[in-house]
PDB file of N, H, CA, C and O in Angstrom:
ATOM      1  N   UNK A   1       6.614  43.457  44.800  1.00  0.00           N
ATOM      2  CA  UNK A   1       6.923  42.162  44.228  1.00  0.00           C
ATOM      3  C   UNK A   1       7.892  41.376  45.114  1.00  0.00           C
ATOM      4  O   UNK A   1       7.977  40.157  45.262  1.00  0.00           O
ATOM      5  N   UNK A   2       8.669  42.455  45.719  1.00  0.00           N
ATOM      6  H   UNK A   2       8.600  43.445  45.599  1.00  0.00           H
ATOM      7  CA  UNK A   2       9.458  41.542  46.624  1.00  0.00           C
ATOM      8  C   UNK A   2       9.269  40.923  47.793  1.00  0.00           C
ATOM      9  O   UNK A   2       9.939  40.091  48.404  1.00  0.00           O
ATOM     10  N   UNK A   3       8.110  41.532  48.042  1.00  0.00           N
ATOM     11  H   UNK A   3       7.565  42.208  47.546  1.00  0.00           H
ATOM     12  CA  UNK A   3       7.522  40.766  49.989  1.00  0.00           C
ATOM     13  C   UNK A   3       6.612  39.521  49.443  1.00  0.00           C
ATOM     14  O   UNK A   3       6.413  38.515  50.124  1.00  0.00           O
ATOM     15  N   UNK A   4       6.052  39.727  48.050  1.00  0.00           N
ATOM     16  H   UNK A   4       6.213  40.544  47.497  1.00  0.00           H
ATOM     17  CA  UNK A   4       5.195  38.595  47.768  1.00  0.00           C
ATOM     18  C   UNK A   4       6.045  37.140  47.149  1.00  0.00           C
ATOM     19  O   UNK A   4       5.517  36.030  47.083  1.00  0.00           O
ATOM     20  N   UNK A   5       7.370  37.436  46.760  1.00  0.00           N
ATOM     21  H   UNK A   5       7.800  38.337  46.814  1.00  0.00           H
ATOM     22  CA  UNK A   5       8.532  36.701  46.845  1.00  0.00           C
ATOM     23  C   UNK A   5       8.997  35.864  47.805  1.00  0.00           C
ATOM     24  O   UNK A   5       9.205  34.652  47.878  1.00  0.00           O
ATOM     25  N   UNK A   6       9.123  36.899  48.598  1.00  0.00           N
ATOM     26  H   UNK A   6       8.955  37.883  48.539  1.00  0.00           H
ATOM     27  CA  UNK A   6       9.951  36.165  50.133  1.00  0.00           C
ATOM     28  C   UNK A   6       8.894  35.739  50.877  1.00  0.00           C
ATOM     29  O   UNK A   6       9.135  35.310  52.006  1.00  0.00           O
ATOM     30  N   UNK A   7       7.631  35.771  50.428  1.00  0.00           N
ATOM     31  H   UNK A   7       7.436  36.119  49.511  1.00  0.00           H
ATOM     32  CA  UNK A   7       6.443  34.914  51.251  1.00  0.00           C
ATOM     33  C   UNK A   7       6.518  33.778  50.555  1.00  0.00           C
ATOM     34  O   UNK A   7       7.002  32.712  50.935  1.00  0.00           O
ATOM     35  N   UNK A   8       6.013  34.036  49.498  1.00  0.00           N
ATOM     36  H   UNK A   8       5.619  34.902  49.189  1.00  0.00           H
ATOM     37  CA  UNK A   8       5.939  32.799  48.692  1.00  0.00           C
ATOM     38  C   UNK A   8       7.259  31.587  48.994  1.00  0.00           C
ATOM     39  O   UNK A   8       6.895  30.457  49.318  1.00  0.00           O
ATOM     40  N   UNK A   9       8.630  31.851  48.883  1.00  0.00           N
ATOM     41  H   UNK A   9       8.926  32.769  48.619  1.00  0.00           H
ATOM     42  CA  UNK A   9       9.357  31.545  48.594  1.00  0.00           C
ATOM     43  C   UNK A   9       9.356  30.440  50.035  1.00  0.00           C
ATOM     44  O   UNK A   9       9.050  29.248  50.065  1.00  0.00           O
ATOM     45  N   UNK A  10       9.929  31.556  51.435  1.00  0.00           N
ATOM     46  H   UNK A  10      10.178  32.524  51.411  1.00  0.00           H
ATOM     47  CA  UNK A  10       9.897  30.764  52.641  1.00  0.00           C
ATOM     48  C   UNK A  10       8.882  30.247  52.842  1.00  0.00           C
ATOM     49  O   UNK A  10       9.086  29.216  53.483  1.00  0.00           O
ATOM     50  N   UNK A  11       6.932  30.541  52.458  1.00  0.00           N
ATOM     51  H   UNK A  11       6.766  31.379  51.938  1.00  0.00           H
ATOM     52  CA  UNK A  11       6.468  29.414  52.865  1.00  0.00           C
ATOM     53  C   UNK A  11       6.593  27.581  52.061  1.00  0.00           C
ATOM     54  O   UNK A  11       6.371  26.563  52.716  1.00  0.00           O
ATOM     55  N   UNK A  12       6.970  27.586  50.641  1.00  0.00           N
ATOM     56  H   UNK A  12       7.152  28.413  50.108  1.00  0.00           H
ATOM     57  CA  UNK A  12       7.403  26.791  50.039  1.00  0.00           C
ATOM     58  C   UNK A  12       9.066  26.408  50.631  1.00  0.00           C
ATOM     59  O   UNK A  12       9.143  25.206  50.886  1.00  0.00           O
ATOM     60  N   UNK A  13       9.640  26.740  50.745  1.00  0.00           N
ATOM     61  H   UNK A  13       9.578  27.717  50.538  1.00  0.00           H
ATOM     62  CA  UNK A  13      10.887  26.065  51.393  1.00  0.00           C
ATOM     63  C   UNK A  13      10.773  25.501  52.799  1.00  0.00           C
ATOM     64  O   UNK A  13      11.405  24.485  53.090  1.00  0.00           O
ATOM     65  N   UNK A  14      10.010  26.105  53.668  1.00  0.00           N
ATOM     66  H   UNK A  14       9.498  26.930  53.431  1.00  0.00           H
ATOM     67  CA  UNK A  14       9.750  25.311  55.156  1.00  0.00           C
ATOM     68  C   UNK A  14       8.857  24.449  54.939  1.00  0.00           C
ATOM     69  O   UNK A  14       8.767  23.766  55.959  1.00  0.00           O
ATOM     70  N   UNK A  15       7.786  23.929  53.777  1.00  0.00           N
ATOM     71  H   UNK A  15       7.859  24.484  52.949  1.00  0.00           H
ATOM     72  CA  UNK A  15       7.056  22.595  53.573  1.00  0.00           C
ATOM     73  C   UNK A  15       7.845  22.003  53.289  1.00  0.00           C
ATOM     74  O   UNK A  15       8.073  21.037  54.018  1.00  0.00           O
ATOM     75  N   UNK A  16       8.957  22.268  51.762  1.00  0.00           N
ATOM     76  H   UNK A  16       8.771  23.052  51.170  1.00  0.00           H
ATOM     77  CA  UNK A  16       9.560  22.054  51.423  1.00  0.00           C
ATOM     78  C   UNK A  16      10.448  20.900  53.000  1.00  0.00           C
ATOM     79  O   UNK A  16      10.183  19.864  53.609  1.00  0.00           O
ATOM     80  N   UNK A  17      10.965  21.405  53.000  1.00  0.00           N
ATOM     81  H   UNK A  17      11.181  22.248  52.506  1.00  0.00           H
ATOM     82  CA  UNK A  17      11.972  20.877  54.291  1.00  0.00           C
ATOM     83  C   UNK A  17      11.208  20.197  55.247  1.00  0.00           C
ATOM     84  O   UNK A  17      11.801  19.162  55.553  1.00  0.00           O
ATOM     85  N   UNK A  18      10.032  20.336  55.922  1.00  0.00           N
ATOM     86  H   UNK A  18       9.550  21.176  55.673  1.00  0.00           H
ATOM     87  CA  UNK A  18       8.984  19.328  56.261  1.00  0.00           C
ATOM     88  C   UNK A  18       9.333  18.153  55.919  1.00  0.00           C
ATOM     89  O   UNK A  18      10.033  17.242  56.359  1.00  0.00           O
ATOM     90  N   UNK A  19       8.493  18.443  54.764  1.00  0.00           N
ATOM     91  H   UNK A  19       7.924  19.184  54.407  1.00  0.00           H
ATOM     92  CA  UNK A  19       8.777  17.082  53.645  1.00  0.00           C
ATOM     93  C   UNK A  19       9.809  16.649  53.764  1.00  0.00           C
ATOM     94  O   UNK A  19       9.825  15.681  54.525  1.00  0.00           O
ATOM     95  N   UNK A  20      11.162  17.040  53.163  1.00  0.00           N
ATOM     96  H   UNK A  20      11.149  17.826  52.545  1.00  0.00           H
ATOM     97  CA  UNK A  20      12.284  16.158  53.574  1.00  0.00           C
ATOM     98  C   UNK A  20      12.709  15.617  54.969  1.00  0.00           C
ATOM     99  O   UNK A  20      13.726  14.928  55.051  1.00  0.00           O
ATOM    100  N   UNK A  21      11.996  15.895  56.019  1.00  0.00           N
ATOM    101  H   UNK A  21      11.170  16.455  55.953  1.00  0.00           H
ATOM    102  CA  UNK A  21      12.797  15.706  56.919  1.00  0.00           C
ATOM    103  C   UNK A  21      11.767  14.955  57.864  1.00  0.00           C
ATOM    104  O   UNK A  21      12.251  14.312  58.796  1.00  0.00           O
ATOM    105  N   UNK A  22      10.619  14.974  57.732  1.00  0.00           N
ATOM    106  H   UNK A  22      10.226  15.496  56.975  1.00  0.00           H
ATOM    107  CA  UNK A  22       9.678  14.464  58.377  1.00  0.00           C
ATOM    108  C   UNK A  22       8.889  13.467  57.263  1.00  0.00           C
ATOM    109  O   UNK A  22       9.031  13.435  56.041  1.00  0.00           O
ATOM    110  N   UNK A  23       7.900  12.570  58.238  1.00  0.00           N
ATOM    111  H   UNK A  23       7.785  12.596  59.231  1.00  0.00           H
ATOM    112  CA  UNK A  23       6.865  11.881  57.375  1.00  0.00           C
ATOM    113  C   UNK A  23       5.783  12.811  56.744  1.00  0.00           C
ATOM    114  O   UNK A  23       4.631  12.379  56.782  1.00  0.00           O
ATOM    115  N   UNK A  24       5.952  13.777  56.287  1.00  0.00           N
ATOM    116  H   UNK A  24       6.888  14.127  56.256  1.00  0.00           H
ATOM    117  CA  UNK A  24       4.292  14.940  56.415  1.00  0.00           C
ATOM    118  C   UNK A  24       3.924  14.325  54.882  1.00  0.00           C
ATOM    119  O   UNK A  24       2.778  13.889  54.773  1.00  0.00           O
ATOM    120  N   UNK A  25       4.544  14.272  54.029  1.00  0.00           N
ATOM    121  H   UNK A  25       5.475  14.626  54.117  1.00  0.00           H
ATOM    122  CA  UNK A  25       4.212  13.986  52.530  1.00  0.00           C
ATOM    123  C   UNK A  25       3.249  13.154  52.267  1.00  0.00           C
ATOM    124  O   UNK A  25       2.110  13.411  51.877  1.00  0.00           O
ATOM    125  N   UNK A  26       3.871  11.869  52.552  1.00  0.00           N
ATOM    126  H   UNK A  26       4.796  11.661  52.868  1.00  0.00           H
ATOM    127  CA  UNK A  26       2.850  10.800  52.145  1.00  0.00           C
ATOM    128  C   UNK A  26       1.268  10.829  53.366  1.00  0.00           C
ATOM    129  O   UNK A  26       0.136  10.536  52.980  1.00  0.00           O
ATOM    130  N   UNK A  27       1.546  11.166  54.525  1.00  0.00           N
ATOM    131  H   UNK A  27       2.465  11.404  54.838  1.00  0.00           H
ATOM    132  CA  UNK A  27      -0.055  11.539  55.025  1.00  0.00           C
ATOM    133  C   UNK A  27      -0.726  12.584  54.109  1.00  0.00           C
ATOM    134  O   UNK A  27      -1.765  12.449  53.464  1.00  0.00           O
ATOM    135  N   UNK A  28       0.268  13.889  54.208  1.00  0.00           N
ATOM    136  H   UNK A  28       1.112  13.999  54.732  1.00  0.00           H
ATOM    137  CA  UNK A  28      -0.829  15.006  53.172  1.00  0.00           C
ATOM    138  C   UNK A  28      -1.672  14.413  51.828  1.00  0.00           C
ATOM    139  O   UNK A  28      -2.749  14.563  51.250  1.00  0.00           O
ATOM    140  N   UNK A  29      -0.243  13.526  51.729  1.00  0.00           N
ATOM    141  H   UNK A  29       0.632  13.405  52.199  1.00  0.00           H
ATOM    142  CA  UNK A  29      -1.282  12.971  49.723  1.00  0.00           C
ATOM    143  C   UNK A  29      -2.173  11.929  50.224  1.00  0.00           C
ATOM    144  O   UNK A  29      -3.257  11.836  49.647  1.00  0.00           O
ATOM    145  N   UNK A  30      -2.028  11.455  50.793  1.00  0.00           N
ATOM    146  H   UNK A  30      -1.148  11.531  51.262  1.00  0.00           H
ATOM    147  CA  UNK A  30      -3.316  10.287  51.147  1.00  0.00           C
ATOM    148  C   UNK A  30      -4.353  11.308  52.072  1.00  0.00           C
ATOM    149  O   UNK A  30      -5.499  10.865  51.991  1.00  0.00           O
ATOM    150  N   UNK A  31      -4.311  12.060  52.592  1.00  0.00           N
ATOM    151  H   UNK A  31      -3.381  12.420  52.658  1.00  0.00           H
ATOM    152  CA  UNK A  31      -5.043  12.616  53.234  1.00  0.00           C
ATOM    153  C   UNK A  31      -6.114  13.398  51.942  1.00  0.00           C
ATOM    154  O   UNK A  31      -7.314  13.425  52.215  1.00  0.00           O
ATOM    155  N   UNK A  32      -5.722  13.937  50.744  1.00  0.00           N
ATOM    156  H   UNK A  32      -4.747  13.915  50.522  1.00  0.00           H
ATOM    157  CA  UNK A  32      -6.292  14.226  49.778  1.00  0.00           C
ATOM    158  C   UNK A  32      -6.406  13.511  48.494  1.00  0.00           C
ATOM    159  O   UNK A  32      -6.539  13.979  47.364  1.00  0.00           O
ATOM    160  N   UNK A  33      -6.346  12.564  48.797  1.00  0.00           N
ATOM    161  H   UNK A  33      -6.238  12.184  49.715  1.00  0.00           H
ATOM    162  CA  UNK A  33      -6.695  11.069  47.625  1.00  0.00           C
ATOM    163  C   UNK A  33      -5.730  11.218  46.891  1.00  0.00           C
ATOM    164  O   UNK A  33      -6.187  11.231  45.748  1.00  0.00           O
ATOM    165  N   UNK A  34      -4.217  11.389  46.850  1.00  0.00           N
ATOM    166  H   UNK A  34      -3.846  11.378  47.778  1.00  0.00           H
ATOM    167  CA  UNK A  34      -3.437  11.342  45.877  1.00  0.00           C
ATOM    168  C   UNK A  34      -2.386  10.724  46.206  1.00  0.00           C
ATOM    169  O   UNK A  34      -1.243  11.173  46.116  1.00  0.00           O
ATOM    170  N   UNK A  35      -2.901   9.010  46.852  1.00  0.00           N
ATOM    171  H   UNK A  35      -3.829   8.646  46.925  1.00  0.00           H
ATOM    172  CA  UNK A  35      -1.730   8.037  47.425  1.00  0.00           C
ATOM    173  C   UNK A  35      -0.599   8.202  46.716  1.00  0.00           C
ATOM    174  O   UNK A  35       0.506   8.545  47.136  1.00  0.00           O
ATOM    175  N   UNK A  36      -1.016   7.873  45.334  1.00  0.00           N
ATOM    176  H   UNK A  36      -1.913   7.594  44.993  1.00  0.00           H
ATOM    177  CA  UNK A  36      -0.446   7.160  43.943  1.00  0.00           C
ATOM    178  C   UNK A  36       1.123   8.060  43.942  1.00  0.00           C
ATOM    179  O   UNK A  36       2.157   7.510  43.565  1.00  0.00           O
ATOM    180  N   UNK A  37       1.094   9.206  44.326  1.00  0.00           N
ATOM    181  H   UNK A  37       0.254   9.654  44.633  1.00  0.00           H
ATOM    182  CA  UNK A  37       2.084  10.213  43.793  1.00  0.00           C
ATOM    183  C   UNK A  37       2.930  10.062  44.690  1.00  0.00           C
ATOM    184  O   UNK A  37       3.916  10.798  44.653  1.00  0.00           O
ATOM    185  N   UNK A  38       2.811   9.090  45.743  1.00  0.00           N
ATOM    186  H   UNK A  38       2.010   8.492  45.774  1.00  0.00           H
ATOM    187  CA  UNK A  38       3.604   8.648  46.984  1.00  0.00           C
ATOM    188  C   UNK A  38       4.838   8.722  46.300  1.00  0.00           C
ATOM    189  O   UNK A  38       5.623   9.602  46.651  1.00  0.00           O
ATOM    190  N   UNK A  39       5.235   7.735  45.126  1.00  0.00           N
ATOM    191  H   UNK A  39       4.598   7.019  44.841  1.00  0.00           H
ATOM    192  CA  UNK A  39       6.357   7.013  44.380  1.00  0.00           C
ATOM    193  C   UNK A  39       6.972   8.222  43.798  1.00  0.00           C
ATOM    194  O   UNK A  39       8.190   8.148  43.633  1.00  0.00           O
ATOM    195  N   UNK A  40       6.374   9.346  43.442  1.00  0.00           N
ATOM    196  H   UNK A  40       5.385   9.406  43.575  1.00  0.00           H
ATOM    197  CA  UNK A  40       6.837  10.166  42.279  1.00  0.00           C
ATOM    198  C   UNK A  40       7.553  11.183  43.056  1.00  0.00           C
ATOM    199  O   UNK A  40       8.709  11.586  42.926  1.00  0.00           O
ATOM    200  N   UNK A  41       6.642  11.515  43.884  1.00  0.00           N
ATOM    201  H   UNK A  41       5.704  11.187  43.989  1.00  0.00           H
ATOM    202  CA  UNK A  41       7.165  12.766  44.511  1.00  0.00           C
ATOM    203  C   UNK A  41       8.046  12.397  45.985  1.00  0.00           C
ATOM    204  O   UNK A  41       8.898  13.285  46.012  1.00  0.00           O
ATOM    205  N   UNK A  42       8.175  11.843  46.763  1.00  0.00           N
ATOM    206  H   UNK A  42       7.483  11.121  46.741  1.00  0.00           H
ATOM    207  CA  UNK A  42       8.414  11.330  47.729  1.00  0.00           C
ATOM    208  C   UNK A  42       9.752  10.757  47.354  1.00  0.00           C
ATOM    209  O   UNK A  42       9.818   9.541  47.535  1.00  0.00           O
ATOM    210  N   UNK A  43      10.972  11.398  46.816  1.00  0.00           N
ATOM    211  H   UNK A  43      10.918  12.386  46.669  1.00  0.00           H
ATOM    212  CA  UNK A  43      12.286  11.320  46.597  1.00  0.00           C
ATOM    213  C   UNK A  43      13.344  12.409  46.467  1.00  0.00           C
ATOM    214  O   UNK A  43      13.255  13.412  45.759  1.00  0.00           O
ATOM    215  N   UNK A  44      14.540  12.001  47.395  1.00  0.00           N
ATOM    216  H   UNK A  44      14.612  11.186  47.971  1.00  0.00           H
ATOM    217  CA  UNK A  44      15.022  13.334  47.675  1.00  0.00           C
ATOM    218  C   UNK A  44      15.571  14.131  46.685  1.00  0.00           C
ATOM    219  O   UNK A  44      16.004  15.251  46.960  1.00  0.00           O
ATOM    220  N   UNK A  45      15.603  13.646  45.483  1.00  0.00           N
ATOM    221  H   UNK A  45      15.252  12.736  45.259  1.00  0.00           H
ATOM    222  CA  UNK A  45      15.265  14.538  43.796  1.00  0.00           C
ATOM    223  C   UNK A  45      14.558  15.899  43.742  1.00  0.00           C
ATOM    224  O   UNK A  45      14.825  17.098  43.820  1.00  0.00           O
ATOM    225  N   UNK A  46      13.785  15.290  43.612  1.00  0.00           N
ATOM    226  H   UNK A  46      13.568  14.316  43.548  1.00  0.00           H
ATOM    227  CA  UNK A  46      12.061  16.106  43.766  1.00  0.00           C
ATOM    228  C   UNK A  46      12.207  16.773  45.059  1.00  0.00           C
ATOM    229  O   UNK A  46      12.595  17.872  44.664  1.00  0.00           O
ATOM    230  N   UNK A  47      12.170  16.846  46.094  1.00  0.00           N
ATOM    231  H   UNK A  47      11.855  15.953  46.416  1.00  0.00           H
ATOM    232  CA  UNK A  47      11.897  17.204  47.438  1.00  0.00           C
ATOM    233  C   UNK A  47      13.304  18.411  47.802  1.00  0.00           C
ATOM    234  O   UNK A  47      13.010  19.444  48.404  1.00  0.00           O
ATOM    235  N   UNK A  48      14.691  18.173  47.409  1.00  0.00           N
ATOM    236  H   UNK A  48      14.930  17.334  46.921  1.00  0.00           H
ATOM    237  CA  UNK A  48      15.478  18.700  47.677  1.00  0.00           C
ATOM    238  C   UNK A  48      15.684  19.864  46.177  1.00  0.00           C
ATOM    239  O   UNK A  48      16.211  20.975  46.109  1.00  0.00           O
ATOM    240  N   UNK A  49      15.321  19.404  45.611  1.00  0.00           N
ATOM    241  H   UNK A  49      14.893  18.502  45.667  1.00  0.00           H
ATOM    242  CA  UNK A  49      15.430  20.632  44.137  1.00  0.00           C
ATOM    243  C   UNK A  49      14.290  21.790  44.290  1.00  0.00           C
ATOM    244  O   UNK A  49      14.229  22.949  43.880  1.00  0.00           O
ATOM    245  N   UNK A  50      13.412  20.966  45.064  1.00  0.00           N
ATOM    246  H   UNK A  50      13.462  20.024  45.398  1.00  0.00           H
ATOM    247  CA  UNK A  50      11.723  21.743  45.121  1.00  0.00           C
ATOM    248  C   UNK A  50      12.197  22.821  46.500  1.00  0.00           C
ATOM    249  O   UNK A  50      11.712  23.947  46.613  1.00  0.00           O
ATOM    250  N   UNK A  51      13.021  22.358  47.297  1.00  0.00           N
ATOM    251  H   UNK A  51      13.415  21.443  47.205  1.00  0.00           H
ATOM    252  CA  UNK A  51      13.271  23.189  48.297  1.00  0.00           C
ATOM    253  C   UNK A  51      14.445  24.242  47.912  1.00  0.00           C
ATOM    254  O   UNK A  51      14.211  25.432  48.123  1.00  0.00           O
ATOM    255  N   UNK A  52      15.784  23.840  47.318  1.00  0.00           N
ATOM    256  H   UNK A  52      15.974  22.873  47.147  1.00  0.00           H
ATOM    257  CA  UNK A  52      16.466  24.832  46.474  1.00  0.00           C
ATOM    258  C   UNK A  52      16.387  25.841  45.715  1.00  0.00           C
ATOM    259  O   UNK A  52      17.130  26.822  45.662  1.00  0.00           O
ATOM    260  N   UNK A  53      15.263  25.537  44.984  1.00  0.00           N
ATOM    261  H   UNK A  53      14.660  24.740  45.026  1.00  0.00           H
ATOM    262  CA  UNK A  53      14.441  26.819  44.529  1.00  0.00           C
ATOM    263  C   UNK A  53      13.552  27.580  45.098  1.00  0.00           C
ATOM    264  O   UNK A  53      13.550  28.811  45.082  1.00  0.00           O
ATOM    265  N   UNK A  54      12.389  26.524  45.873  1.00  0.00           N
ATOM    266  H   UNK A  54      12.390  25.524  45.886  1.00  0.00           H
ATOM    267  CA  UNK A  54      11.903  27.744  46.924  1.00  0.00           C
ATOM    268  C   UNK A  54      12.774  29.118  47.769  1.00  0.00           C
ATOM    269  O   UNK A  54      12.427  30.288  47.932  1.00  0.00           O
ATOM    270  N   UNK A  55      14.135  28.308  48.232  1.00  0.00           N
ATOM    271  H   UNK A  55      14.416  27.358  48.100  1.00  0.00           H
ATOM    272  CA  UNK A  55      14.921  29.083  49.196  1.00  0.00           C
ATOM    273  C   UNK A  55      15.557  30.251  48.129  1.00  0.00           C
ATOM    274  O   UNK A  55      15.935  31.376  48.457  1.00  0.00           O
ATOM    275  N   UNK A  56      15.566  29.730  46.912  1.00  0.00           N
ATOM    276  H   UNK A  56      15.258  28.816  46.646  1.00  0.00           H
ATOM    277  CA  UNK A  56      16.283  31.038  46.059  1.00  0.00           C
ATOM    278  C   UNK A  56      15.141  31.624  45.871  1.00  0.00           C
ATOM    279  O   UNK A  56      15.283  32.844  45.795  1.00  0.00           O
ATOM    280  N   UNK A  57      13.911  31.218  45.747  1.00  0.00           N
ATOM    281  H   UNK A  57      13.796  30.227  45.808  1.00  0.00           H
ATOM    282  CA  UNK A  57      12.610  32.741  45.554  1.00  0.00           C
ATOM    283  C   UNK A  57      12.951  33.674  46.440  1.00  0.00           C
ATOM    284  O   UNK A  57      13.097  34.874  46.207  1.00  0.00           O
ATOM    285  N   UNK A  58      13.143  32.845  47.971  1.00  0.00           N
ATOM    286  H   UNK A  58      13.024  31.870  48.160  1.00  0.00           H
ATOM    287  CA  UNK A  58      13.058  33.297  49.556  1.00  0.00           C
ATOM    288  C   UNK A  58      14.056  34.513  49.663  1.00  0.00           C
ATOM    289  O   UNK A  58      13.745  35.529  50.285  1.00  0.00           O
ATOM    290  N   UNK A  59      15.324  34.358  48.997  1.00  0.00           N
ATOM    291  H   UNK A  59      15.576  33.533  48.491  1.00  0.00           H
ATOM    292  CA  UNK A  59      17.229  35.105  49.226  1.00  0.00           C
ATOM    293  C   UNK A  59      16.427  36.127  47.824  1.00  0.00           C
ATOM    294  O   UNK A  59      16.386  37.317  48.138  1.00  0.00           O
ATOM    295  N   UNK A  60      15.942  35.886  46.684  1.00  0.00           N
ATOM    296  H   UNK A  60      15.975  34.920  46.428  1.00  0.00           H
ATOM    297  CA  UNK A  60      15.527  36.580  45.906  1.00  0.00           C
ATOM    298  C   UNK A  60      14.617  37.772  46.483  1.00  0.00           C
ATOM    299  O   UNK A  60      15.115  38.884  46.655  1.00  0.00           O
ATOM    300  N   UNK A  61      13.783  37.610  46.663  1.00  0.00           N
ATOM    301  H   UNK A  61      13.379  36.706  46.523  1.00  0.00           H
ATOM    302  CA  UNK A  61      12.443  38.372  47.442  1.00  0.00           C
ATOM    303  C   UNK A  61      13.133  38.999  48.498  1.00  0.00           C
ATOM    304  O   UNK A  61      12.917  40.210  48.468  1.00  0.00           O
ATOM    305  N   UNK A  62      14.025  38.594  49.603  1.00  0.00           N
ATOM    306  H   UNK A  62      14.201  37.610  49.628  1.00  0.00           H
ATOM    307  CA  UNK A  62      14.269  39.617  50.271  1.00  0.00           C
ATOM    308  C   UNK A  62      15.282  40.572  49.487  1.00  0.00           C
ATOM    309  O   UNK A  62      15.141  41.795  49.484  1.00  0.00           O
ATOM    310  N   UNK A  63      16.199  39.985  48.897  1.00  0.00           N
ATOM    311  H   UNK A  63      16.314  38.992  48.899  1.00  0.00           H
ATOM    312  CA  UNK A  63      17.218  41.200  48.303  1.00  0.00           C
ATOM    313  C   UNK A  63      16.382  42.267  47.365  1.00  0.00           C
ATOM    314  O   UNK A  63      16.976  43.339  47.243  1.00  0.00           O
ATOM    315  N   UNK A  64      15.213  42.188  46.732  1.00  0.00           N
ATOM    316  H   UNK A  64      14.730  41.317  46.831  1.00  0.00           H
ATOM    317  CA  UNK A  64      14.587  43.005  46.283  1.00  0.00           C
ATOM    318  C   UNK A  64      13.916  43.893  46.984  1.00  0.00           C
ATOM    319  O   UNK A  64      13.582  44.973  46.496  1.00  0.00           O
ATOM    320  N   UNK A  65      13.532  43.399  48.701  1.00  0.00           N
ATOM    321  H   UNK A  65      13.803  42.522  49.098  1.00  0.00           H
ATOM    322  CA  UNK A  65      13.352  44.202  49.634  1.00  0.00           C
ATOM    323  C   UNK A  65      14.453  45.153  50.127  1.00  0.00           C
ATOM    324  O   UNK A  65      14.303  46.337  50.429  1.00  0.00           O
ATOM    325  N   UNK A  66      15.217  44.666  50.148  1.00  0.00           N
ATOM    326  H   UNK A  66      15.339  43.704  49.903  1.00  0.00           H
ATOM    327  CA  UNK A  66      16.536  45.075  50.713  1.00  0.00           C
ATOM    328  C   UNK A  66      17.252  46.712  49.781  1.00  0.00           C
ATOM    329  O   UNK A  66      17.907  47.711  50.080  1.00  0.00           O
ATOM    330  N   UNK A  67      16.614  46.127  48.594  1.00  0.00           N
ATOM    331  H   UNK A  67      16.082  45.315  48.351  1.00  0.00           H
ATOM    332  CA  UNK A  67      17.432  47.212  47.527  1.00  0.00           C
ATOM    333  C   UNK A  67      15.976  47.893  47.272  1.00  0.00           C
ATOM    334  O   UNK A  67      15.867  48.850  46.505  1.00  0.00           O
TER     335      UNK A  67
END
């Protein structure tokens, strides 16, 4: 459970951070017909909470490796 953690976790926190830090968002959603969500999701609310938790799956999953 714990390697499928710390996968899960770091590959959601390095999109995660993508996203904040680059343009990747709004191409990906228009790239799959979901302009509209430009407004919703595309704020550092959403984007920085979505990455905070990914990174705690990430510190989670390995310490369960760890122990």
């Amino acid at each position: 459970m714990g390697r499928i953690l710390a996968w899960v976790g770091g590959l959601d926190a390095s999109v995660g951070l993508l996203c904040c830090f680059t343009g990747l968002l709004p191409f990906a959603l228009t790239a799959i017909g979901a302009a509209g969500l430009i407004d919703t999701l595309y704020r550092d609310s959403v984007l920085l909470s979505f990455t905070a938790i990914s990174f705690l799956l990430f510190v989670t999953g390995l310490w369960m490796i760890r122990r």
